[in-house]
N, C-alpha and C positions, 0 to 999 in steps of 0.2 A: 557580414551577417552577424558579426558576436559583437560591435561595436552598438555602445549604446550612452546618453549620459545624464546626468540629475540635472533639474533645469534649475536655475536661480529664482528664488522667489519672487512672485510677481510674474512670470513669462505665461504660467499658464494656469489652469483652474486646478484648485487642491484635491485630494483625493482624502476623505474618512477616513481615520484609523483611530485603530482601538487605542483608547487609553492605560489600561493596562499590558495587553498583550501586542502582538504586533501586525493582526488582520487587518488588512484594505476593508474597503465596503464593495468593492467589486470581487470578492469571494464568488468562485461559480457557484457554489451549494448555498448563494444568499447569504444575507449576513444584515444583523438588525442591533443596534446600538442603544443603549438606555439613558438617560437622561442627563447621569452622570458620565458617559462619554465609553463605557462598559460595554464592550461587546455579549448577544446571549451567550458566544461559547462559554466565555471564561465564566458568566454567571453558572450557568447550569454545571461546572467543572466544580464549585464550589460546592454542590452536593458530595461529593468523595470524603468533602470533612466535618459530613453532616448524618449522613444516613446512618444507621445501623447493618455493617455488611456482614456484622455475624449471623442477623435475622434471616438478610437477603440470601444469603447461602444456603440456609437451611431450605429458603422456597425453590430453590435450585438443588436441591438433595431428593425434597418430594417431587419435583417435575422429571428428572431425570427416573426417580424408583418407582412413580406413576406411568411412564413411558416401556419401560421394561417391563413393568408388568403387563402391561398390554398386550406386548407383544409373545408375551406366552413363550419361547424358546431360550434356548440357551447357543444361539447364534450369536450375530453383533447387536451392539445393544444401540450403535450411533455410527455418523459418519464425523468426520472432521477432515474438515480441506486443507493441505497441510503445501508449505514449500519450503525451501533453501534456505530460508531464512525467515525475519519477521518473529512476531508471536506462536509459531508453530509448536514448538517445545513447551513454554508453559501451557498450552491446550492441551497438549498431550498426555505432561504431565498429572492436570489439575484432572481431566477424567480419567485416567486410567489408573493413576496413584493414590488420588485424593477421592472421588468419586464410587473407583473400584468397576470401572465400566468395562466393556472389550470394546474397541472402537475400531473400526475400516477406517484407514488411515486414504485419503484420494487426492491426488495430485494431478494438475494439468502441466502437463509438459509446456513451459512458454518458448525453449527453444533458442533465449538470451541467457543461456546458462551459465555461471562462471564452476569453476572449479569448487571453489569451497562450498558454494550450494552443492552443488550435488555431493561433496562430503559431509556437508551438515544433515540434508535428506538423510542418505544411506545410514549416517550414524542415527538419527531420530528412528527409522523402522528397527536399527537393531539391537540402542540401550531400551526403548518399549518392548521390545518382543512385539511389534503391532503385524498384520500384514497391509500391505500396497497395491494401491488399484493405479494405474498412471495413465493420463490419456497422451497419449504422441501422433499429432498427426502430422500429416504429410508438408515438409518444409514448401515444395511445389506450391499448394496449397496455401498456405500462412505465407508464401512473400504474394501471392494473389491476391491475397484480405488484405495484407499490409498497405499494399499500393495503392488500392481501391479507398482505405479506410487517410493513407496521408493523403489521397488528390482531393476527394471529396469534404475531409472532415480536419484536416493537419492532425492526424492524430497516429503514431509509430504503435503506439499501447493499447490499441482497442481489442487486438485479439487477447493479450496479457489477461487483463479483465476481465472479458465476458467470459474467457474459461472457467478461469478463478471461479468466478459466481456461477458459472452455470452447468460445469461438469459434475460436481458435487451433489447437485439437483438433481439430474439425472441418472446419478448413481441410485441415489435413492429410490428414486422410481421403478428403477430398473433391477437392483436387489431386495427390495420391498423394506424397505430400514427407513421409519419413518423420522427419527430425531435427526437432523445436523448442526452440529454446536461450531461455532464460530467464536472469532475471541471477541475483539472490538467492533462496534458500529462507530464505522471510520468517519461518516458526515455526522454524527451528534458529538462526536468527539473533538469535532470542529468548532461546529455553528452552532451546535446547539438542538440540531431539528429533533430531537426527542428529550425528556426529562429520564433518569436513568428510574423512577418509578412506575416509565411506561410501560415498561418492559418489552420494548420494540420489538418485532422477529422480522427475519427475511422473506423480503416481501419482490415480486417480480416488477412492480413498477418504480422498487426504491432503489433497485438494481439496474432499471433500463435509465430511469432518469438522473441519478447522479451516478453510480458508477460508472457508466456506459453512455452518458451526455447524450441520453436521449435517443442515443444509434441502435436501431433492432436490426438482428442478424438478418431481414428480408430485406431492409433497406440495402445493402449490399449488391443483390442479385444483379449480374448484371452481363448479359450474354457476350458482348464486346469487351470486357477484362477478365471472359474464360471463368465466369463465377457464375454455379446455378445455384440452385436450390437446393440439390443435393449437399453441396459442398457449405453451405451454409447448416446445414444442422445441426452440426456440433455446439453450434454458440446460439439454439434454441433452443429457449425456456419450456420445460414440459406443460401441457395443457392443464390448464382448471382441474379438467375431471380423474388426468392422470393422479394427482397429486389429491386428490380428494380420495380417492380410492386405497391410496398409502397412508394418508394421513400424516405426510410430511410438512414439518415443521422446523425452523431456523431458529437456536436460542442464539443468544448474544452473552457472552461469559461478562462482559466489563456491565451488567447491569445487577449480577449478584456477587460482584468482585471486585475492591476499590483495586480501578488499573492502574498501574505505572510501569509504563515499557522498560523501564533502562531496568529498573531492580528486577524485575522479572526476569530479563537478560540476564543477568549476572546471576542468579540463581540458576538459572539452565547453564551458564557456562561454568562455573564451579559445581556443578552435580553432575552435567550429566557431556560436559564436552564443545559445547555450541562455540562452533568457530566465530570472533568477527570480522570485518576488517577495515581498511580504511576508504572510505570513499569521497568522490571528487566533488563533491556540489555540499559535502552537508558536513558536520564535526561529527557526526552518528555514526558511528561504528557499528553498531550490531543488526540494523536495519539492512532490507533491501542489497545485502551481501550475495545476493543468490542470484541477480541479476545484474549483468552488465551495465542495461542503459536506464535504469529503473532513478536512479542517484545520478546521472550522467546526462546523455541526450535527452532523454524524455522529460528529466525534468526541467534540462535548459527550453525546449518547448513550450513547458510550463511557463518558463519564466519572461519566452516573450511573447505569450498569449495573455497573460493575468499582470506581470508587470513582478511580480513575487515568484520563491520556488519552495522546496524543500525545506529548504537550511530555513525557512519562515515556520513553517509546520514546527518543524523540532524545537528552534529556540521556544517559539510561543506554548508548547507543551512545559517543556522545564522553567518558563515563570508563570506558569499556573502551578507547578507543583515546587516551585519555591526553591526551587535551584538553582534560578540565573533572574538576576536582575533588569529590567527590561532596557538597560545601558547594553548592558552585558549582549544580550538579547539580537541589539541592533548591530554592535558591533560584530556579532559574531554573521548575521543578513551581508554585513558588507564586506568580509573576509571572504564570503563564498560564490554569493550571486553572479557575479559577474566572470568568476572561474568557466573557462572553453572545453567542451567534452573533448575530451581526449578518446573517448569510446565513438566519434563520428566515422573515420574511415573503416571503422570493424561493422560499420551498420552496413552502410553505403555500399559492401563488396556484398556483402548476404542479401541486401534487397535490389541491386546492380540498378542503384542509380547514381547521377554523378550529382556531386554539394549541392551547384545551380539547382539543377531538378528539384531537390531537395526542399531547400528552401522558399524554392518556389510555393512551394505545398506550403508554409507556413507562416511565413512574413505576411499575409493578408487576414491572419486570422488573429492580430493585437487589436485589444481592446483599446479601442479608441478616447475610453474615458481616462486612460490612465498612459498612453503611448500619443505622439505626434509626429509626423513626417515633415522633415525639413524639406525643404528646394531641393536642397542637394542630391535627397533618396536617404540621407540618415534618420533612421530613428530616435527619439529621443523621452527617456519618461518623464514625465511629467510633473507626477511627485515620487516619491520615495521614505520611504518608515523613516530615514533618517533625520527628515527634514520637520519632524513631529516628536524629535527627542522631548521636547519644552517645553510642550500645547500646554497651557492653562490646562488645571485638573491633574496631570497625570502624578503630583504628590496624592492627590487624593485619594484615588483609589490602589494604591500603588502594595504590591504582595511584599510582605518581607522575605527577604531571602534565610534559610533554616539550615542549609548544608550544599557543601560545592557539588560543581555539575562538571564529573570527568567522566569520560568514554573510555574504555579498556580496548588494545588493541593485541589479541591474542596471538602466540604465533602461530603457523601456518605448520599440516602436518602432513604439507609435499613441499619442502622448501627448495627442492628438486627442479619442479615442472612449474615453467612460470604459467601464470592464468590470461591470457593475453587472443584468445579464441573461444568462441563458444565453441561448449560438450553439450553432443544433444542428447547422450545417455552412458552413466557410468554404470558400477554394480552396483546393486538395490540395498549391502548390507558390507559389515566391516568385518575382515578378519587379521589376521597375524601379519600380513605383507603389507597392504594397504587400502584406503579409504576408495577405490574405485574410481578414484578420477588422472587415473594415465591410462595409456597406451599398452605398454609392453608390460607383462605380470613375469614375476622369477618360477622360475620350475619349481614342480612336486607342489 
């Protein structure tokens, strides 16, 4: 199942890629090329050293002290959905330090916990002083969706996501807190699908059709895999008129704020603690540290559904922002892609199915413009970013590079207790002894 190989030119039909960055045109979130052989992400990415973000800030100073006002108390003033890792920290930071907001801090339990996520959480509620709202449901329950969500759709990650996006929402609803600020719009940060002038918000059909490929928590329902309606709610979007009634709204922080993940990283780890670590599919260290198979299985999934994984996301971020060379770039797609999850038998025992099973679920779900099946049963892709080092054009549009692209790898502050099992809940906060992710506590 992990065997795959690059065909020889000529064997089979080429596949689009960006001339600058390192996108397919088989992008699930679409993908549209310009003339010059430029993908829209990386054009619209070009706005970061164009806009004026001192202005855009300030329009995010008045939307946030326009929002508070409204709300007439001296309660919370936002929600922010927050996990283990990722962009969490600088959110937290940017309103409650820089902004001066109180924010409800809301997390979805994904239940693929590693250790240092749940010490990066814990530390984030208690160098903010924030409080935590955490949803945890029933593992029973989540390997049911899980099963239902790989036979039908190949997909391990669909509950991951639709919490993400939609527990947050119903916080809101449900504590009457109508702002929720989010960092990045993860598909325009790609493709392009918004200009950062549009000033996008979160929207329930931007959520159902790219985050969640389309799958609504009904479609699930299904009285022979033990899944009703009931047990679907969680990962149901509150109604129209719920949400009219709250006047809740979704800002997007990277549209008043030139983003750059890695510096922002490293600013929450020299201020305020943010663990990273090292993981298996990408060079990114400080990402997606808070989940097992986020960097791992899920995105080897990724990679043999689309033909690309992760390690493509991240290079092509840092030669948009001019820290690796799109040499650099490709080399670093073929150091990682084809690396084998080592986090497979940690899934496998938690959703108790065996590899075969497994894969079953997801060997039918390759894109056929970009994968071929030999006689034999081997897969094979077809093209590959590598084989487009040289394309005519790519001097042309080509980013200079401004300064090196290293990852920090912190140490670890249980070097104790290896991370090697999912924690489905530590201590909420950090004191003298330790960070909440062991077992046995010392007296007193």
């Amino acid at each position: 199942a992990f065997r795959y190989r690059v065909q020889e030119r000529g064997e089979g039909p080429s596949v689009i890629y960006c001339k600058r960055c390192l996108y397919p045109a088989n992008h699930p979130y679409g993908m549209v090329f310009d003339d010059l052989g430029v993908c829209m992400g990386c054009r619209i990415h070009e706005e970061k050293d164009s806009l004026d973000w001192d202005t855009r800030f300030r329009m995010l100073e008045r939307i946030v002290r326009t929002s508070a006002q409204r709300m007439g108390h001296k309660g919370f003033d936002c929600i922010i959905p927050v996990t283990g890792g990722g962009d969490s920290y600088f959110i937290v930071h940017t309103v409650k330090n820089v902004l001066g907001m109180n924010p409800l801090l809301v997390n979805y339990n994904a239940h693929y916990n590693t250790k240092v996520g749940i010490r990066n959480l814990a530390n984030l509620a208690t160098v903010f002083d924030c409080d935590i709202v955490t949803s945890t449901l029933s593992p029973g329950l989540l390997k049911r969706i899980t099963r239902q969500t790989l036979r039908r759709y190949g997909s391990m990650y669909w509950h991951v996501l639709a919490g993400y996006l939609t527990f947050p929402v119903q916080a809101a609803v449900r504590f009457r807190i109508p702002l929720i600020i989010w960092g990045v719009h993860p598909w325009s940060e790609q493709t392009d699908m918004f200009s950062h002038l549009d000033e996008v918000e979160m929207t329930e059909r931007c959520r159902k059709e790219h985050g969640l490929m389309g799958i609504a928590a009904e479609d699930l329902i299904a009285p022979d895999a033990g899944i009703t309606r009931g047990d679907v709610q969680p990962f149901v979007y509150p109604y129209d008129s719920e949400l009219e009634a709250v006047g809740v709204r979704g800002l997007y922080l990277n549209n008043y704020i030139r983003w750059d993940a890695k510096k922002q990283h490293e600013l929450m780890i020299d201020t305020y603690g943010y663990e990273s670590a090292e993981q298996q599919r990408t060079f990114n260290t400080y990402e997606d540290v808070h989940c097992f198979h986020s960097a791992g299985l899920h995105d080897y999934i990724k990679f043999m559904k689309c033909g690309y994984s992760k390690v493509t996301d991240h290079a092509t971020r840092e030669i948009r922002l001019k820290r690796m060379t799109r040499e650099e770039g490709i080399a670093k797609v073929g150091e990682y892609t084809e690396c084998k999850p080592a986090d497979l038998p940690l899934f496998l025992d938690w959703i108790e199915m065996t590899e075969r099973e497994f894969f079953a679920c997801v060997e039918n779900r390759r894109d056929e413009r970009i994968w071929s099946r030999a006689a034999s049963g081997e897969w094979n892709l077809r093209d590959g970013v590598a084989r487009h080092a040289d394309d005519a054009g790519v001097g042309v549009v080509r980013l200079g590079k401004v300064e090196a692209c290293q990852y920090r790898n912190t140490s670890t502050a249980e070097p104790q207790t290896p991370d090697n099992e999912y924690l489905l809940m530590g201590r909420g906060y950090i004191d003298k002894y330790d960070y909440g992710a062991i077992e046995d506590q010392p007296p007193g």
